[in-house]
C-alpha positions as a Markdown table, in Angstrom:
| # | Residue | x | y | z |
|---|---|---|---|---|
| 1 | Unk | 4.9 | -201.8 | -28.5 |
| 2 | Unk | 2.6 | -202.7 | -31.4 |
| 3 | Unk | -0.6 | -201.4 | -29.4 |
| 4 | Unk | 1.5 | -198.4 | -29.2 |
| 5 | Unk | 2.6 | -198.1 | -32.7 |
| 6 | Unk | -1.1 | -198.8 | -33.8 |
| 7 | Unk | -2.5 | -195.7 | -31.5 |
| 8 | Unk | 0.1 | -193.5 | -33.5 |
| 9 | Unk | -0.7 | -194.5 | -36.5 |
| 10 | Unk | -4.6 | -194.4 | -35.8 |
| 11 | Unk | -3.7 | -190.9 | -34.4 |
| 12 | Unk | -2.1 | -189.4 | -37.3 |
| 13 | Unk | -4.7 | -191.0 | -39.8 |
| 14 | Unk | -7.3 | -189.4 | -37.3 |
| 15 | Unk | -5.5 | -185.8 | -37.6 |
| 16 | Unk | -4.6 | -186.1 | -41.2 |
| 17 | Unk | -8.3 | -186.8 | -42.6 |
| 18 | Unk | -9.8 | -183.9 | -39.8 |
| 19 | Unk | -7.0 | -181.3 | -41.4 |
| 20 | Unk | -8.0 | -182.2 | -44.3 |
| 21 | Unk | -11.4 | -181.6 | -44.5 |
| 22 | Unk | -11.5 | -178.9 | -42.1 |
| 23 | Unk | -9.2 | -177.0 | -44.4 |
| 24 | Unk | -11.4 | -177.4 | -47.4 |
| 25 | Unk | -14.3 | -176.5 | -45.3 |
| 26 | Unk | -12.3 | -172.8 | -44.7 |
| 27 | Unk | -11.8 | -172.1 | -47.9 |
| 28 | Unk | -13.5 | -169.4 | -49.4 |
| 29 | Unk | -16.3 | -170.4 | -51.9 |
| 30 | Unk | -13.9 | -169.7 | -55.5 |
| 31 | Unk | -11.3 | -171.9 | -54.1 |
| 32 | Unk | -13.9 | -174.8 | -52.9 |
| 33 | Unk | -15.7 | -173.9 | -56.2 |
| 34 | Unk | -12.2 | -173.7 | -58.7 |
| 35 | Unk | -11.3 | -176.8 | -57.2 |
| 36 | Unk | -13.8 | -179.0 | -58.2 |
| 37 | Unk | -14.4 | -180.8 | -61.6 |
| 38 | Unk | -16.7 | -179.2 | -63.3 |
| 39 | Unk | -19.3 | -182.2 | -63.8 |
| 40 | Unk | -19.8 | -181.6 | -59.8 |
| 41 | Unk | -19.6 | -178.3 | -59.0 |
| 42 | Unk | -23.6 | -178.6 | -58.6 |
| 43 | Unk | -23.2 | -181.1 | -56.3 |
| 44 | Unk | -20.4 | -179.3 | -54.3 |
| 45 | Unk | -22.4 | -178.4 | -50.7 |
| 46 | Unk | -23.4 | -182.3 | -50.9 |
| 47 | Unk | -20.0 | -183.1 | -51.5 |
| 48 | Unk | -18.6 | -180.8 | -48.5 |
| 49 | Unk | -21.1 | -182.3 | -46.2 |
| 50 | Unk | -20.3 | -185.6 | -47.0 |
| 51 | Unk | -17.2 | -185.2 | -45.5 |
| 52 | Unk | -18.6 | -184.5 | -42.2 |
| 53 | Unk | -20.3 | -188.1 | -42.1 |
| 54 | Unk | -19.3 | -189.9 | -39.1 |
| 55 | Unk | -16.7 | -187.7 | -38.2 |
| 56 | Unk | -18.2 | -188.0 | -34.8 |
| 57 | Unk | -16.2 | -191.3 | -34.4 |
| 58 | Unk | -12.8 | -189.5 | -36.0 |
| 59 | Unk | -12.9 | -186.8 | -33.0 |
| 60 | Unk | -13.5 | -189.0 | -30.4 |
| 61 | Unk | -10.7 | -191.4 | -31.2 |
| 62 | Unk | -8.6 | -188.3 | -30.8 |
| 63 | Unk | -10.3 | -187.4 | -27.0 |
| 64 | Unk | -9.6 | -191.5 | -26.1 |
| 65 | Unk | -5.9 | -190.8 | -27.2 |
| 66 | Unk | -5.6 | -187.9 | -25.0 |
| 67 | Unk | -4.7 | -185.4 | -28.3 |
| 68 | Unk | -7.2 | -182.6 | -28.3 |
| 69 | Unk | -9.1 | -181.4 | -25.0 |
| 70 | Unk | -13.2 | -181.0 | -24.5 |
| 71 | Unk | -12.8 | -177.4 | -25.5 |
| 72 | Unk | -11.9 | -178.6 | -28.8 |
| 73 | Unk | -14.2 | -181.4 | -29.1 |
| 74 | Unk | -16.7 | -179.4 | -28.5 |
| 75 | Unk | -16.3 | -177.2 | -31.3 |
| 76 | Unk | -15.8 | -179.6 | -33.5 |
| 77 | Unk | -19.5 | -181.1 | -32.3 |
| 78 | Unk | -20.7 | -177.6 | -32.8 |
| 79 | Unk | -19.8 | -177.4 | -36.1 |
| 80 | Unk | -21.3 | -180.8 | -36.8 |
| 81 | Unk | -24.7 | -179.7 | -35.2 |
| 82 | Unk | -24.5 | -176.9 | -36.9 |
| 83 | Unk | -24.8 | -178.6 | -39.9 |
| 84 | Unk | -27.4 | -181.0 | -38.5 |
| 85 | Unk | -29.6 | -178.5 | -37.1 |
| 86 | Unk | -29.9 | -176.3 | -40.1 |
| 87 | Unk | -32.8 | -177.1 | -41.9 |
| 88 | Unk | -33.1 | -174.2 | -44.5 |
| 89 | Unk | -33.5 | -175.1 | -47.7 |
| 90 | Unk | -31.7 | -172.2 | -49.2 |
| 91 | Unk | -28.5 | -172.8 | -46.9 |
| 92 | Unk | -27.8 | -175.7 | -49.5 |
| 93 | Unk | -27.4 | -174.3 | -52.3 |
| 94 | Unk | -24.5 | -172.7 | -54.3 |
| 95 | Unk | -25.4 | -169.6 | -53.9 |
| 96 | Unk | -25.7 | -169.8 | -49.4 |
| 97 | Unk | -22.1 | -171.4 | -50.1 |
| 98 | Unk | -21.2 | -168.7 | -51.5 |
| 99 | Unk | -22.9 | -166.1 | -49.9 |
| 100 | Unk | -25.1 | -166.9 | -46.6 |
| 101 | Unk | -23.4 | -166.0 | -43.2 |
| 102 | Unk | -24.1 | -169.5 | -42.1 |
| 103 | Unk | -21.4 | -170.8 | -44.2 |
| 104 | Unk | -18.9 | -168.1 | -43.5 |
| 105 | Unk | -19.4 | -169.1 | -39.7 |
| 106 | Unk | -18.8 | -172.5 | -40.8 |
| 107 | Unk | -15.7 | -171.6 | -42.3 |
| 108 | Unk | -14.6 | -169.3 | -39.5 |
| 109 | Unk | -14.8 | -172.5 | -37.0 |
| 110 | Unk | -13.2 | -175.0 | -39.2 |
| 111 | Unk | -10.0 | -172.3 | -39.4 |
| 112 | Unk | -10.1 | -172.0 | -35.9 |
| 113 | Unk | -10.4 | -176.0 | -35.4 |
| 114 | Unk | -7.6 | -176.7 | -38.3 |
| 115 | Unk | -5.2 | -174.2 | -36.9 |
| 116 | Unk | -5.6 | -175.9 | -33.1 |
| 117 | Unk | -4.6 | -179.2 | -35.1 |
| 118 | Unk | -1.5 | -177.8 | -36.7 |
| 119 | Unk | -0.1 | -177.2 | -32.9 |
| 120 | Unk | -0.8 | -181.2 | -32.1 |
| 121 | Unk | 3.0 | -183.0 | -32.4 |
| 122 | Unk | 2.7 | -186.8 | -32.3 |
């Protein structure tokens, strides 16, 4: 029972803290911009990023509880690569978050990823 209780519990923090940051992720640059305090809005592609540290672990626990598919997991790893693989300076700054097609993409997927979420019931 408790082993149960704990995968629940583990599985809503997992899906709570992806939602999250997947749906700052798709918001549209004056929202993620608007949103933050303005002694780090120049830090604000750091700070997205950030968010995407180990997240590797957060999707998997979700694949060992059986929650989301491959399909899903993959995406989310795509998205993750993405941001891993990219190695343009310019994609970094304010203005790419604002503006590059790389981030829209970005955004696109995380949409996609946080909607599939919202159909998960625990």
């Amino acid at each position: 029972m408790a082993k149960k209780q704990n995968n629940k519990s583990l599985a809503n923090n997992s899906l709570n803290y992806l939602k999250m940051i997947l749906k700052r992720l798709s918001l549209p640059f004056e929202k993620q911009y608007f949103e933050m305090e303005d002694f780090a809005k120049y830090n604000l592609v750091n700070d997205i990023l950030s968010d995407w540290d180990n997240c590797e672990l957060v999707v998997q626990s979700l694949i060992d509880l059986k929650l989301i598919d491959k399909e899903i997991a993959m995406k989310f790893f795509q998205l993750i690569e993405n941001f891993d693989k990219n190695n343009q300076k310019y994609v970094w700054s304010l203005d790419a978050l604002k503006n590059d097609p790389f981030w829209e993409q970005q955004r696109q997927l995380a949409k996609h990823l946080f909607d599939e979420l919202e159909k998960i019931q625990l």
